[in-house]
C-alpha positions as protocol buffer text, in pm:
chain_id: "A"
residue {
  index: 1
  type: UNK
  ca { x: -1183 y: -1986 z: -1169 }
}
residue {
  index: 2
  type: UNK
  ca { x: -1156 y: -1853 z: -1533 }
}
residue {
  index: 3
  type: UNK
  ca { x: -1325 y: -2038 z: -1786 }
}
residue {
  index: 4
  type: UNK
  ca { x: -1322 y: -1974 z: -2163 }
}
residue {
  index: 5
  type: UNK
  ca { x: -1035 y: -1728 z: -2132 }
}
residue {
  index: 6
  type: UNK
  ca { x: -1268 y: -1453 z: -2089 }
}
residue {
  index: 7
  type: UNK
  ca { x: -1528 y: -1540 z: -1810 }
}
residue {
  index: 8
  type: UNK
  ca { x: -1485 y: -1645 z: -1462 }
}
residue {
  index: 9
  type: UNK
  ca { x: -1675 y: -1839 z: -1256 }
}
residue {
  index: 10
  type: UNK
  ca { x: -1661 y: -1796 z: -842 }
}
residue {
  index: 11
  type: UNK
  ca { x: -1830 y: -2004 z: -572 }
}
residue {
  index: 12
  type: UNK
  ca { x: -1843 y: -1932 z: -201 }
}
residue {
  index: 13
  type: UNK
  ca { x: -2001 y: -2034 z: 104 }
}
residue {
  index: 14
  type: UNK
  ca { x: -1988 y: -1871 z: 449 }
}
residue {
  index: 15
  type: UNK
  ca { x: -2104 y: -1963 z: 805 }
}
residue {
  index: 16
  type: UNK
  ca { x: -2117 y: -1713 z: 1087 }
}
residue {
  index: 17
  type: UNK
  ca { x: -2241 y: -1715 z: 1457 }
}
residue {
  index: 18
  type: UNK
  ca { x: -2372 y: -1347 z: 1575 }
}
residue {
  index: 19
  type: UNK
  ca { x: -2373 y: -1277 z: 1895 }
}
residue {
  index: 20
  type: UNK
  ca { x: -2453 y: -925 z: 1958 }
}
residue {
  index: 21
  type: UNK
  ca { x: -2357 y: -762 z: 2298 }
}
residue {
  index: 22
  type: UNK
  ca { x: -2603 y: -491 z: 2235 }
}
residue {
  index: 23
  type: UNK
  ca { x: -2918 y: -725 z: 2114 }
}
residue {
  index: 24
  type: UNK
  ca { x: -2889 y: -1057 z: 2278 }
}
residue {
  index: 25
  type: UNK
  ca { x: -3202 y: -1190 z: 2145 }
}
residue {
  index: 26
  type: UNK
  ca { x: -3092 y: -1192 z: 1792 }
}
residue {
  index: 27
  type: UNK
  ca { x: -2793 y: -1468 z: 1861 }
}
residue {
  index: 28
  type: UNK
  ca { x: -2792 y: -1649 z: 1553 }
}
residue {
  index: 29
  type: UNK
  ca { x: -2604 y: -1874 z: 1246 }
}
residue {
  index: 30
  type: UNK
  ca { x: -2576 y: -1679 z: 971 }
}
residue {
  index: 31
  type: UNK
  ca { x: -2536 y: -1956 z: 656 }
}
residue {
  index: 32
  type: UNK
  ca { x: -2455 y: -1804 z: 319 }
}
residue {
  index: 33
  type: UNK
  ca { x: -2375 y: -1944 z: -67 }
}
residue {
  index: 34
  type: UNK
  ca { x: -2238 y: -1718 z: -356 }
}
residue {
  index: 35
  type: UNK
  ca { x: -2215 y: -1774 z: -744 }
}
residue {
  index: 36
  type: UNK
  ca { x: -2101 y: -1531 z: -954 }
}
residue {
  index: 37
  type: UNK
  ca { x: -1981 y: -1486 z: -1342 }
}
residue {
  index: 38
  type: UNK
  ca { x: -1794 y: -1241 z: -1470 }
}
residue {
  index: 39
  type: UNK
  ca { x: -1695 y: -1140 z: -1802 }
}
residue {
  index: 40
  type: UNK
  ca { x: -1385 y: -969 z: -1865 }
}
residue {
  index: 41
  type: UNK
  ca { x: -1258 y: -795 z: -2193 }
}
residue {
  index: 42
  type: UNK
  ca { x: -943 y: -765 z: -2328 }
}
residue {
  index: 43
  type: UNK
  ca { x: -1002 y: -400 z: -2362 }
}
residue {
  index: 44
  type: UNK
  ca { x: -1064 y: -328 z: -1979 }
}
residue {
  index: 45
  type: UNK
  ca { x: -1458 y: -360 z: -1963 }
}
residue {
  index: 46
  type: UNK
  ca { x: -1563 y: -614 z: -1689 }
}
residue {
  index: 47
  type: UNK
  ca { x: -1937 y: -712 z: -1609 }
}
residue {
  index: 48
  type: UNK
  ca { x: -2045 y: -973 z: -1345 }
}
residue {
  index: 49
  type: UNK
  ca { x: -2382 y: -1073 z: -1190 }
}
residue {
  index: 50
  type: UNK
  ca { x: -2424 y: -1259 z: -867 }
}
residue {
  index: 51
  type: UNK
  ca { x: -2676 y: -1504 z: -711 }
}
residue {
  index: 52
  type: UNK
  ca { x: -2696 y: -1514 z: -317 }
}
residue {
  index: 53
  type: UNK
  ca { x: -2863 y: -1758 z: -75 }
}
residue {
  index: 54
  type: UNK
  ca { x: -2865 y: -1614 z: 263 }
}
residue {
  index: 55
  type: UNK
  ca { x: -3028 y: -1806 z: 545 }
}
residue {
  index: 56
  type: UNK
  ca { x: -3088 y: -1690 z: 932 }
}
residue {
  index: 57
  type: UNK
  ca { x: -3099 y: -1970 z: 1215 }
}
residue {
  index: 58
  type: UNK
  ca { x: -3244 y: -1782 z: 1566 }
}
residue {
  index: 59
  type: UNK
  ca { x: -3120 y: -1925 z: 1873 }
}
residue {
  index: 60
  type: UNK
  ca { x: -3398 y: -1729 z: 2041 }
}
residue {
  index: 61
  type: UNK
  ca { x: -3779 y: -1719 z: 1978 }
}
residue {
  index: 62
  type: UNK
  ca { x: -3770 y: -1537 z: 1588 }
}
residue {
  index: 63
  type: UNK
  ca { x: -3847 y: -1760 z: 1291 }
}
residue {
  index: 64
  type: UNK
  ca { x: -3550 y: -1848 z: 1102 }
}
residue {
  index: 65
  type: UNK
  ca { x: -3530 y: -1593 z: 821 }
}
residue {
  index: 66
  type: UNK
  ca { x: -3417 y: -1646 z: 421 }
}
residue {
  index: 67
  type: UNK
  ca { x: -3382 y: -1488 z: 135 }
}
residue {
  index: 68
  type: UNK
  ca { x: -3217 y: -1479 z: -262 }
}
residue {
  index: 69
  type: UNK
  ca { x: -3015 y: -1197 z: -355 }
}
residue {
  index: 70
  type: UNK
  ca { x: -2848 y: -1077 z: -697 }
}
residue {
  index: 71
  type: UNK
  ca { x: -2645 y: -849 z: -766 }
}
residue {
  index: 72
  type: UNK
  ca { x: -2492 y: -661 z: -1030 }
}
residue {
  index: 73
  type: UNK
  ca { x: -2163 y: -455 z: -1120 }
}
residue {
  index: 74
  type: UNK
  ca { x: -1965 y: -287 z: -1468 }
}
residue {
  index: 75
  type: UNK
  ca { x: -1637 y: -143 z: -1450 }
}
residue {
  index: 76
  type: UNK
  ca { x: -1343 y: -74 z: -1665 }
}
residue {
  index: 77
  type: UNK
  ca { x: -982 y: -57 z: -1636 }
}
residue {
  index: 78
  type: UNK
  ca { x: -790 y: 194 z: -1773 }
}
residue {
  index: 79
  type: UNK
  ca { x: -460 y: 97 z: -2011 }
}
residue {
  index: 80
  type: UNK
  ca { x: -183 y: 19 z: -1839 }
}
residue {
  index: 81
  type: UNK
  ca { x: -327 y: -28 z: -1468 }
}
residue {
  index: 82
  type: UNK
  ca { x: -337 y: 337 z: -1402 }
}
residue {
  index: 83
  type: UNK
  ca { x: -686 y: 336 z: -1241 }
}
residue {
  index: 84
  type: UNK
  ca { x: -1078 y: 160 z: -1292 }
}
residue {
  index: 85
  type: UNK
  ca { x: -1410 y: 285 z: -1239 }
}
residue {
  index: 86
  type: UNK
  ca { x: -1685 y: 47 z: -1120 }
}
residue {
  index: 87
  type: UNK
  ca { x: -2040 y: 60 z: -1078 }
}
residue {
  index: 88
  type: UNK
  ca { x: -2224 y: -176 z: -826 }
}
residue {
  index: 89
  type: UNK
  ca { x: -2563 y: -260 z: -761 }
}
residue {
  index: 90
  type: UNK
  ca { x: -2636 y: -519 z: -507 }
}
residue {
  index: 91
  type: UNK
  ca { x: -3020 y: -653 z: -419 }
}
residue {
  index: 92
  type: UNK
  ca { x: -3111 y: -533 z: -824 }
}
residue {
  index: 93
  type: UNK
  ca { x: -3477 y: -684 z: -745 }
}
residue {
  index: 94
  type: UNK
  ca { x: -3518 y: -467 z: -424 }
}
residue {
  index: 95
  type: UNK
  ca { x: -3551 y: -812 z: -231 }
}
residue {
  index: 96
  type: UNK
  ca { x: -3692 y: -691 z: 125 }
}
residue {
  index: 97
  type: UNK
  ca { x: -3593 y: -877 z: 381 }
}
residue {
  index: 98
  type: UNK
  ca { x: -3793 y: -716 z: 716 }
}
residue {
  index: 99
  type: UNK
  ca { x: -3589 y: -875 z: 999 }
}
residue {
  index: 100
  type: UNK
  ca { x: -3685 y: -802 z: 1334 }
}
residue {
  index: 101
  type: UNK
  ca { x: -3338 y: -725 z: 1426 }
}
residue {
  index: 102
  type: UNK
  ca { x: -3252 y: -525 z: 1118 }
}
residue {
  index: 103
  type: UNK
  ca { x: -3556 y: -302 z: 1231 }
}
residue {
  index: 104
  type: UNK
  ca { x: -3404 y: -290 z: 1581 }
}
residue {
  index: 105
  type: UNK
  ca { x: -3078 y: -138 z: 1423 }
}
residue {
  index: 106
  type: UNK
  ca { x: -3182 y: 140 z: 1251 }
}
residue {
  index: 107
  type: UNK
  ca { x: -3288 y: 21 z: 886 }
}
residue {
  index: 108
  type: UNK
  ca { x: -3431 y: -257 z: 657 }
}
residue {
  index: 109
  type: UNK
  ca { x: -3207 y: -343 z: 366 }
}
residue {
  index: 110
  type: UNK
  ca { x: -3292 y: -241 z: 28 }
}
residue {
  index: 111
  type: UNK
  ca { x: -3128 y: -234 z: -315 }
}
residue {
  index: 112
  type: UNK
  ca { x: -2810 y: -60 z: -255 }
}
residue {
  index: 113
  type: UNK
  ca { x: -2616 y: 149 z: -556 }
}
residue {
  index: 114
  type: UNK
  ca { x: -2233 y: 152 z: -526 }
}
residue {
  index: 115
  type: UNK
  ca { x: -1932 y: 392 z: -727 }
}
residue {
  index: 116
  type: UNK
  ca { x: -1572 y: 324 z: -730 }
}
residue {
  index: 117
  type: UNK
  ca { x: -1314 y: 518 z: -883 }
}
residue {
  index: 118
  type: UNK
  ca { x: -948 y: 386 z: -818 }
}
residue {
  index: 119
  type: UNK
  ca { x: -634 y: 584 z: -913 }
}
residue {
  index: 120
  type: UNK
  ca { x: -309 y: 426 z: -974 }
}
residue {
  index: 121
  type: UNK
  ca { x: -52 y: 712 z: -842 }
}
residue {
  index: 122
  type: UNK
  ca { x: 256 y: 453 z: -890 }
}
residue {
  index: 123
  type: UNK
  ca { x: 183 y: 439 z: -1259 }
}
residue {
  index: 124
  type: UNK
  ca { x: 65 y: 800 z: -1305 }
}
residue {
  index: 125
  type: UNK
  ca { x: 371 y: 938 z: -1088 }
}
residue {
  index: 126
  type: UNK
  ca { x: 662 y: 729 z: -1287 }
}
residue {
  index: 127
  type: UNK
  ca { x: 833 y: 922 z: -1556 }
}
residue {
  index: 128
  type: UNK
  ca { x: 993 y: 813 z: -1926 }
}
residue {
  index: 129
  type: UNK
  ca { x: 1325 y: 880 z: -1877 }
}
């Protein structure tokens, strides 16, 4: 939703049953809500921050897990749509969350650094004539 001509405002919320063939014992719900505002400039420079709720509901014997998660991201778009760089940082606190069945997979989540670049060949292809 935009709101003041130049910031947006976004709301989401997401429900998901996992049932993994490999580890059975971590069947669970999954329950998630999103905010986010962003901030977008005339010029090309955008800059949002999001709040997360995650929460974990075990059908098996592990206490039901939560946590709060924000992240972070600035980009810009170059003039006339021909490409945008972004730079993401999600979990900016370093929020550990030390799941049993995260540590089962391989890996506990941490704060997680993201770069985009995105090129535009249509616009950077099409000639004045």
């Amino acid at each position: 939703q935009i709101l003041f001509g130049t910031f947006g405002l976004n709301a989401a919320y997401k429900i998901k049953d996992v049932q993994d063939q490999i580890f059975p014992l971590v069947k669970r719900t999954e329950y998630q809500i999103r905010a986010a505002l962003r901030y977008v400039n005339p010029k090309g420079i955008e800059v949002g921050f999001a709040q997360r709720y995650r929460y974990d509901s075990f059908k098996t014997g592990y206490m039901n897990k939560d946590i709060w998660l924000t992240d972070f991201d600035i980009g810009y778009e170059f003039p006339g749509k021909k490409g945008s760089i972004r730079f993401e940082v999600k979990n900016i606190f370093n929020n550990h969350f030390d799941w049993v069945y995260l540590k089962i997979k391989g890996g506990v989540p941490k704060r997680e650094a993201i770069a985009e670049i995105s090129i535009n060949f249509k616009h950077l292809c099409t000639a004045n004539l």
